[in-house]
C-alpha positions in Angstrom: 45.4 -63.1 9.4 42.3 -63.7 11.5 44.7 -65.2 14.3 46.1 -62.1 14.2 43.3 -60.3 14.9 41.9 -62.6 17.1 44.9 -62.0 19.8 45.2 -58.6 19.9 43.7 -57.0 22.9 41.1 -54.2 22.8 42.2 -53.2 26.5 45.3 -53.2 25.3 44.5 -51.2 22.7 42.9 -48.3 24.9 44.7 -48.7 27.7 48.4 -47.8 25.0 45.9 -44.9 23.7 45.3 -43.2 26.9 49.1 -43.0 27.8 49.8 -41.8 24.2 46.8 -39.1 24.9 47.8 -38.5 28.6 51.5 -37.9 27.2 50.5 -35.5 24.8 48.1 -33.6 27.2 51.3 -33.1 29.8 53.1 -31.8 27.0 49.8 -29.2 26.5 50.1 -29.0 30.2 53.8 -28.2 30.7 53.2 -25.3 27.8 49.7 -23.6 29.2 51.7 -23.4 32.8 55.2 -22.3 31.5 53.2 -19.5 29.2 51.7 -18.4 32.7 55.1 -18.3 34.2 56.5 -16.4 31.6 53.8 -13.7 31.4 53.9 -13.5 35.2 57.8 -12.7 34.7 56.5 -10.1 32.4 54.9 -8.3 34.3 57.2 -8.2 37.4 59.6 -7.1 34.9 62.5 -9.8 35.3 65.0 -10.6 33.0 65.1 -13.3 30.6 66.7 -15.3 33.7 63.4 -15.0 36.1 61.4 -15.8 32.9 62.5 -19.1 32.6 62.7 -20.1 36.0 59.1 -19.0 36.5 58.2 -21.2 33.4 60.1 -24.0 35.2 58.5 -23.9 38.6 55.1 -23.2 37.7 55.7 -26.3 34.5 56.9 -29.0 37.1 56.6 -27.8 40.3 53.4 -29.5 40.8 54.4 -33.0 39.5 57.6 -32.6 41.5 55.5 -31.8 44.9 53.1 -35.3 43.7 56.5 -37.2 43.4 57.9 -36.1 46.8 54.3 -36.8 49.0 54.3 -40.2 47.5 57.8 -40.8 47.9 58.5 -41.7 44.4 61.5 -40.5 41.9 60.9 -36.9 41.0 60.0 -37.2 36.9 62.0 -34.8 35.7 65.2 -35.8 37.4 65.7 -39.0 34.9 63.7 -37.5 31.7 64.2 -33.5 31.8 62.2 -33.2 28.4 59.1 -31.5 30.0 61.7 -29.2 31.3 63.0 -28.2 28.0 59.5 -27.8 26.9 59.2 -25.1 29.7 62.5 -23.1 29.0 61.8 -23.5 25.0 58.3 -22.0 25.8 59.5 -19.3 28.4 62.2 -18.4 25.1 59.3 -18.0 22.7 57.3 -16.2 24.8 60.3 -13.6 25.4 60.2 -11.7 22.5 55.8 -10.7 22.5 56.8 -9.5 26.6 60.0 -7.5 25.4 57.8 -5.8 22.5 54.8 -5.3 25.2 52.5 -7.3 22.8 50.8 -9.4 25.7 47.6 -7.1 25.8 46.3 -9.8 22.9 46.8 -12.0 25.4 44.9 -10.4 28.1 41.7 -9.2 26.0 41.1 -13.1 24.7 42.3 -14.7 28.1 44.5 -16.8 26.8 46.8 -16.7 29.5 43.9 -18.0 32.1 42.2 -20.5 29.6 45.9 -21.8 28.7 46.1 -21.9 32.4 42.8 -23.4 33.2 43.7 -26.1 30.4 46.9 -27.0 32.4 45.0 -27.1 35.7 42.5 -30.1 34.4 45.2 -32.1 32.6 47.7 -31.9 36.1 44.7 -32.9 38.2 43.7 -35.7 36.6 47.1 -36.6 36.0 48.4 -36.7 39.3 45.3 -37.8 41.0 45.3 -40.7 38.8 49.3 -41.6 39.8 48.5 -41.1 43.7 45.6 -43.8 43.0 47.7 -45.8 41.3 50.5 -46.0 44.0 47.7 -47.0 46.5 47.0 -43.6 48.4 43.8 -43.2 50.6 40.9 -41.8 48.2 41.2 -38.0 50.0 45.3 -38.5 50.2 44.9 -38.9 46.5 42.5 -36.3 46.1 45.0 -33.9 48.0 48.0 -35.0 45.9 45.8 -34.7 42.3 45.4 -31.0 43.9 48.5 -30.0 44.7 49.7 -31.6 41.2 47.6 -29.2 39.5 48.1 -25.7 41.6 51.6 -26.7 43.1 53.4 -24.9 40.4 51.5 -21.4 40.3 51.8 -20.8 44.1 55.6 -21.2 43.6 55.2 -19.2 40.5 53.5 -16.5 42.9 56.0 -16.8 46.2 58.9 -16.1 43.6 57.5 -13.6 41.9 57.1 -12.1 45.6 53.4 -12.1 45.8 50.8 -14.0 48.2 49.4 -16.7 45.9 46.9 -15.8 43.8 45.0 -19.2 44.6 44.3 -18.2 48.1 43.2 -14.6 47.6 41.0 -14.4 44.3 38.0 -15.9 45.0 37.6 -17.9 42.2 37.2 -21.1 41.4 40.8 -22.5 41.2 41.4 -24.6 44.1 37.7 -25.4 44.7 37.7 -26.4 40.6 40.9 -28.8 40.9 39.0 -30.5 44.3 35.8 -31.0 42.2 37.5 -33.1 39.2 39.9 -34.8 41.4 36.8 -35.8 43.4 35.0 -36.9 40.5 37.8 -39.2 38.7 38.0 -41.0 42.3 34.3 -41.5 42.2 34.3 -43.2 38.8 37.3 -44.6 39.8 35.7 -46.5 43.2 32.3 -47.1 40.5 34.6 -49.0 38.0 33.7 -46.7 35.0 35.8 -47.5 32.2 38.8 -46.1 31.5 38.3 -43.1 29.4 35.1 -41.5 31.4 37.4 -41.8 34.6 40.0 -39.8 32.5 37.5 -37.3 30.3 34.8 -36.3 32.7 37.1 -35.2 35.7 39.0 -33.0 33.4 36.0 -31.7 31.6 34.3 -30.9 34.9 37.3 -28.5 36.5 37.5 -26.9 33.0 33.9 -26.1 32.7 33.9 -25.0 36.6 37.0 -22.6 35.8 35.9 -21.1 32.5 32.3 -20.8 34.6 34.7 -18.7 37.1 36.3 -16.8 34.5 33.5 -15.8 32.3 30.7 -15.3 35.0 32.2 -14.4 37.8 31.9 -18.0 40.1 33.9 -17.9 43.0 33.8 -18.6 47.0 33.1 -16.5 49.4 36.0 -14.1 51.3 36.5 -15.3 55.0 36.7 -11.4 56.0 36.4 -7.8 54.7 39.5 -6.1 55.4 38.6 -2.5 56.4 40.5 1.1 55.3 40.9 1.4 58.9 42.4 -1.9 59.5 44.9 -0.8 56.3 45.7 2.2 58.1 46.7 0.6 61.0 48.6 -2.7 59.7 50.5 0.2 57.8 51.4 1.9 60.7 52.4 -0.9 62.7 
């Protein structure tokens, strides 16, 4: 019995534990995005159709952009589950958007802090993968990015609307660049394990609820004047 104990691992332990935990925190992931995707469709006043495929691309769109800049095999392509997770979620959400009861949503936030939830985990996630596949710390820090906002900018161009990542001000982008930045620093350092997974994510989830709740943001690169309306109008 104590032979038994004496052979097992406690890396091995951990290192099992965070895959379980990462695992379950896509699956968090997958259903914070596709909730976004669905209430987006919502609102544009799709069909049931355009609800799902919103879920979808705003779910996996991200991961599927990580795959395709590292040149690996898209995720979904051989294990559709996270898919399924999207269009199950898209299908639940269905019935509170046909019966307008989304303004619960929108007076607690939950669409943003379910979305600000999925930002962190798809950060961290796919900076972590771009790391582990050997990128360049800033190619990794780039991937990680686009891993986490991939999916709501093709949410937004198919919804037929400029992205709300590059117009808003807030901390979205700027939030997902911080805690990718941070998990490669403690990465470089050699921190164990768990603080290069936790503190990253914790760091673009404070940064974005900071956005939401007090405003945080960065700066606009111009003020577009009524005039200068007028006139693209008329053009």
């Amino acid at each position: 019995m104590h032979t038994l104990v004496a052979v097992v691992d406690p890396d091995v332990i951990l290192t099992h534990a965070l895959g379980t935990l990462r695992m379950v925190l896509e699956y968090l992931g997958t259903v914070a995005f596709a909730i976004s995707g669905a209430v987006a469709a919502s609102r544009r006043r799709m069909d049931l159709v355009g609800a799902v495929v919103l879920a979808g691309l705003v779910a996996v769109g991200g991961g599927t952009m990580r795959d395709l800049l590292l040149r690996q095999p898209v995720f979904w392509i051989e294990n559709p589950t996270l898919v399924l997770v999207a269009i199950a979620t898209a299908l639940a959400i269905a019935p509170f958007a046909r019966r307008r009861d989304l303004g619960a949503l929108a007076r607690h936030r939950i669409v943003e802090h379910s979305d600000a939830a999925g930002l962190a985990i798809f950060v961290v996630i796919g900076t972590g993968i771009a790391l582990d596949a050997g990128a360049s710390p800033v190619a990794a820090m780039i991937v990680g990015v686009v891993n986490g906002v991939g999916g709501g900018i093709l949410r937004d161009l198919f919804a037929a609307q400029v992205p709300e990542v590059f117009w808003n001000g807030q901390l979205y982008a700027t939030a997902a660049l911080g805690g990718a930045f941070a998990l490669w620093a403690l990465w470089a350092a050699g921190a164990p394990a768990e603080v290069v997974f936790w503190v990253p994510l914790l760091v673009i989830l404070v940064l974005r609820t900071l956005s939401l709740r007090r405003g945080w943001g960065v700066p606009s690169v111009a003020v577009v004047q009524k005039r200068e309306l007028q006139t693209e109008s008329h053009a």
